[in-house]
N, CA and C atoms as a LAMMPS dump frame, in Angstrom:
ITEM: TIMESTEP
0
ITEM: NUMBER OF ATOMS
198
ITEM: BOX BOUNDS ff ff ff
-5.0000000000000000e+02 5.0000000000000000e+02
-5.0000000000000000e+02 5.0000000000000000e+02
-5.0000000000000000e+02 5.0000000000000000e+02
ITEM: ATOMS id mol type element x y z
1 1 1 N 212.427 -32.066 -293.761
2 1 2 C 211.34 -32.689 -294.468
3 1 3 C 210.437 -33.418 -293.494
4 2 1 N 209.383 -33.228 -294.19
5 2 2 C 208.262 -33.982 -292.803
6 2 3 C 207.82 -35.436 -293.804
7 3 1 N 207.914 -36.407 -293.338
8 3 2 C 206.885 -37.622 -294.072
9 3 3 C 206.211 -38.307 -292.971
10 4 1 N 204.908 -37.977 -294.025
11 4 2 C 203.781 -39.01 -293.095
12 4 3 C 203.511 -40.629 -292.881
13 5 1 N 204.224 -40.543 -291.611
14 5 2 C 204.246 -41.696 -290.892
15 5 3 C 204.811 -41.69 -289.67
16 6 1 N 204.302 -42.381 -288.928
17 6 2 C 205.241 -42.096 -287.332
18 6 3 C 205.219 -43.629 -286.603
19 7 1 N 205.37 -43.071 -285.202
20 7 2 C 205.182 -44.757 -284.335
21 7 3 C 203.617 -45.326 -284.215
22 8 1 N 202.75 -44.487 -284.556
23 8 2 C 201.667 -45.464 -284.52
24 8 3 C 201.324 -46.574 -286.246
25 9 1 N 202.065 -45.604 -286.777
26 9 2 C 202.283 -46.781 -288.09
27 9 3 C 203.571 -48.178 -288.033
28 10 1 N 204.093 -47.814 -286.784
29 10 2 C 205.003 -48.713 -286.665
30 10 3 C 206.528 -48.527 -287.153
31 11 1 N 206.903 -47.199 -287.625
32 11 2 C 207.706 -47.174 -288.414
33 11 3 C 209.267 -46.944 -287.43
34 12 1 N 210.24 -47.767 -287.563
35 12 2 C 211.533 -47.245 -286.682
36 12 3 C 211.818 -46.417 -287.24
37 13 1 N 213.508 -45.822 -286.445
38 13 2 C 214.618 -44.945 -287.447
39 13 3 C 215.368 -45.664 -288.606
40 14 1 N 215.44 -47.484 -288.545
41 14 2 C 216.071 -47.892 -289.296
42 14 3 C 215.291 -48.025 -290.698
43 15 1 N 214.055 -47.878 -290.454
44 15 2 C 212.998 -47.76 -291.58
45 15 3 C 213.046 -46.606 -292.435
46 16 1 N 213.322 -45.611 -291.746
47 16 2 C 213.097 -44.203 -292.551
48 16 3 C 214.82 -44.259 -293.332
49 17 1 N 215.664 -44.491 -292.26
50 17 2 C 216.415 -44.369 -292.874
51 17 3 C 217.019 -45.064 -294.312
52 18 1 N 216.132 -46.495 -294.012
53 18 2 C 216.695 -47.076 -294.88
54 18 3 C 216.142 -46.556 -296.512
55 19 1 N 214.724 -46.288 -296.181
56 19 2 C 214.182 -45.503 -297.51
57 19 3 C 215.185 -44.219 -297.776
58 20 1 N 215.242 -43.605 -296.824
59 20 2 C 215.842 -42.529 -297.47
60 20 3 C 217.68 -42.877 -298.329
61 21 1 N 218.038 -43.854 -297.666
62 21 2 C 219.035 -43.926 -298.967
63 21 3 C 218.816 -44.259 -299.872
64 22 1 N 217.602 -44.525 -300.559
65 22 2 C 217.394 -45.098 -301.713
66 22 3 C 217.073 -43.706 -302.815
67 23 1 N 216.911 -42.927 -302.517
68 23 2 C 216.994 -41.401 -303.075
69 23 3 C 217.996 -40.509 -302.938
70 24 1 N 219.138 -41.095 -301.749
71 24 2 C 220.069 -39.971 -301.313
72 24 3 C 221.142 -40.694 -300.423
73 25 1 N 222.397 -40.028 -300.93
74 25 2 C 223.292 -40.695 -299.874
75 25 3 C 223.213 -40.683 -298.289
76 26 1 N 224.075 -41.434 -297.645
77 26 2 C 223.334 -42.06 -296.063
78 26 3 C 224.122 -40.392 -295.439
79 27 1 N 225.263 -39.954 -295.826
80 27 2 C 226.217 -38.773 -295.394
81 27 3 C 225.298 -37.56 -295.643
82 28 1 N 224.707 -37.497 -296.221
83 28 2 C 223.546 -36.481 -296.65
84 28 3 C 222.245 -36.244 -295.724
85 29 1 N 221.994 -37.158 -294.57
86 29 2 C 221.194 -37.647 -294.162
87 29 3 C 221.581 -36.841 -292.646
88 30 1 N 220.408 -35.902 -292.338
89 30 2 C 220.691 -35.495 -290.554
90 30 3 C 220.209 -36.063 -289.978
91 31 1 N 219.323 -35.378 -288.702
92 31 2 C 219.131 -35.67 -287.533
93 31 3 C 217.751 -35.858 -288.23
94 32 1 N 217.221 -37.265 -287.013
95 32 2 C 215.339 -37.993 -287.389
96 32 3 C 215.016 -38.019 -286.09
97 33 1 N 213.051 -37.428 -286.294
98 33 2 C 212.524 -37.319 -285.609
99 33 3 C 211.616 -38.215 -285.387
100 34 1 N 210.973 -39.093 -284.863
101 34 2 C 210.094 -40.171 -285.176
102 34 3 C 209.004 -39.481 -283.96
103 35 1 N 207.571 -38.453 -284.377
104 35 2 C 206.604 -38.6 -283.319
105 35 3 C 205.459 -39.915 -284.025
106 36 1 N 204.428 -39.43 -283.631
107 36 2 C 203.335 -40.167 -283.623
108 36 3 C 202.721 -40.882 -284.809
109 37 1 N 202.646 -39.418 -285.426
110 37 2 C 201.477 -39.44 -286.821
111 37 3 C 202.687 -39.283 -287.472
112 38 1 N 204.104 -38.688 -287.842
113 38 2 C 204.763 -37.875 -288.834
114 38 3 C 206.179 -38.464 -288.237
115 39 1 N 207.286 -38.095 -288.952
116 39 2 C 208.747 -38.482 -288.785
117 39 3 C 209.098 -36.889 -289.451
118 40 1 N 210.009 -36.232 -288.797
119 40 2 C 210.935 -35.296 -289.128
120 40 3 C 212.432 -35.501 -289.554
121 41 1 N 212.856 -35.171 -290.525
122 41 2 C 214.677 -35.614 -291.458
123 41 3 C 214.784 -34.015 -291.741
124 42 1 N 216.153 -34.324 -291.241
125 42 2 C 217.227 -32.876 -291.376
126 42 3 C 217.411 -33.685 -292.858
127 43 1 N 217.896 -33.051 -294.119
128 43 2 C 218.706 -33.35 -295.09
129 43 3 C 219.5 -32.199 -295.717
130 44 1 N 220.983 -32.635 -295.944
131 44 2 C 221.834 -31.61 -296.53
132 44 3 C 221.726 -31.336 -297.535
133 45 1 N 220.8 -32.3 -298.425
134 45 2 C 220.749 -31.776 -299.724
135 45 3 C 219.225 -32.106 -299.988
136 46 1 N 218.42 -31.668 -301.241
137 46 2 C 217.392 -31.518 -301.512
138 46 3 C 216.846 -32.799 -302.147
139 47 1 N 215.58 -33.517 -301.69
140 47 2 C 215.003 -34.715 -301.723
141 47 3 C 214.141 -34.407 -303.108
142 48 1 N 214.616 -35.306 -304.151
143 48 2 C 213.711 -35.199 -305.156
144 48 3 C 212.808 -36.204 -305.662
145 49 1 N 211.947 -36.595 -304.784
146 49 2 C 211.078 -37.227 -304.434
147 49 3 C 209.802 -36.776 -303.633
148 50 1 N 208.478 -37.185 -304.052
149 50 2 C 207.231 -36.827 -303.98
150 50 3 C 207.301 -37.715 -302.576
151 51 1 N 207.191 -39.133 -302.544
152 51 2 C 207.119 -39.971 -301.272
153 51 3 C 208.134 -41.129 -302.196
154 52 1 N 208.121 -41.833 -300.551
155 52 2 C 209.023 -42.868 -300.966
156 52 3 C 208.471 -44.549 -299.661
157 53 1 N 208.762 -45.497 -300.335
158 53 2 C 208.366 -46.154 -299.71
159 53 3 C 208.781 -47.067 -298.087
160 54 1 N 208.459 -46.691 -297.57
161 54 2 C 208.18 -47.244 -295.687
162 54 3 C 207.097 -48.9 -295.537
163 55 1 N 207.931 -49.763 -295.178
164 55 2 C 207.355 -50.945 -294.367
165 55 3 C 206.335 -50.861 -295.775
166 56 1 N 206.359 -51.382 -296.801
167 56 2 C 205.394 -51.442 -297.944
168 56 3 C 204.419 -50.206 -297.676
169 57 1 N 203.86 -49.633 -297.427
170 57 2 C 203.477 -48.313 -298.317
171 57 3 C 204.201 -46.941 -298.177
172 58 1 N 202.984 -46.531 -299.321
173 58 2 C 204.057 -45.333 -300.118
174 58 3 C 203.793 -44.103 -298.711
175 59 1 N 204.989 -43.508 -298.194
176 59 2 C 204.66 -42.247 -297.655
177 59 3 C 204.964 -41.193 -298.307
178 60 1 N 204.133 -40.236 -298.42
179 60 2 C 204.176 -38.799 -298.81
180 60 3 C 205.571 -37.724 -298.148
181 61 1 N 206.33 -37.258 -298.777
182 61 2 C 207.695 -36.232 -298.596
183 61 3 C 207.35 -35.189 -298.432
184 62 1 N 207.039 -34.201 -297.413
185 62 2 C 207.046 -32.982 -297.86
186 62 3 C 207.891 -31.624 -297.096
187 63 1 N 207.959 -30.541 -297.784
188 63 2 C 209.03 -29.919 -297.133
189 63 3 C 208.229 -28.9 -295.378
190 64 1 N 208.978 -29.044 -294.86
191 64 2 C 208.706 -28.052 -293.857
192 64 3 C 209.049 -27.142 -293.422
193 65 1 N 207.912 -25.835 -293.325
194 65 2 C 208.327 -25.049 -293.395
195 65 3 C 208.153 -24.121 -291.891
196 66 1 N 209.025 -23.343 -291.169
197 66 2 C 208.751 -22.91 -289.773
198 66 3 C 208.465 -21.529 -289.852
């Protein structure tokens, strides 16, 4: 999954991660990518969520596809 936000928004790994348990267990949860503009999440199971919220605003979820 790609969500928009990266290090120029300020965002850590403990940030993403912490949103993402709030939709999904932490064991469910792979490998994070933190570039610039965007953050990359491995997940074992399927995120059913549009966006979710990072450092007070909402970021957008979306799937990626290669």
């Amino acid at each position: 999954y790609m969500i928009r936000g990266g290090r120029k928004d300020k965002i850590r790994p403990k940030d993403v991660i912490g949103a993402l348990c709030t939709v999904m267990e932490f064991e469910k949860i792979g490998t994070l990518e933190i570039q610039d503009t965007y953050s990359l999440v491995t997940a074992y199971e399927p995120v059913y969520a549009d966006s979710i919220r990072i450092k007070g605003k909402m970021r957008q979820i979306m799937i990626r596809k290669d």
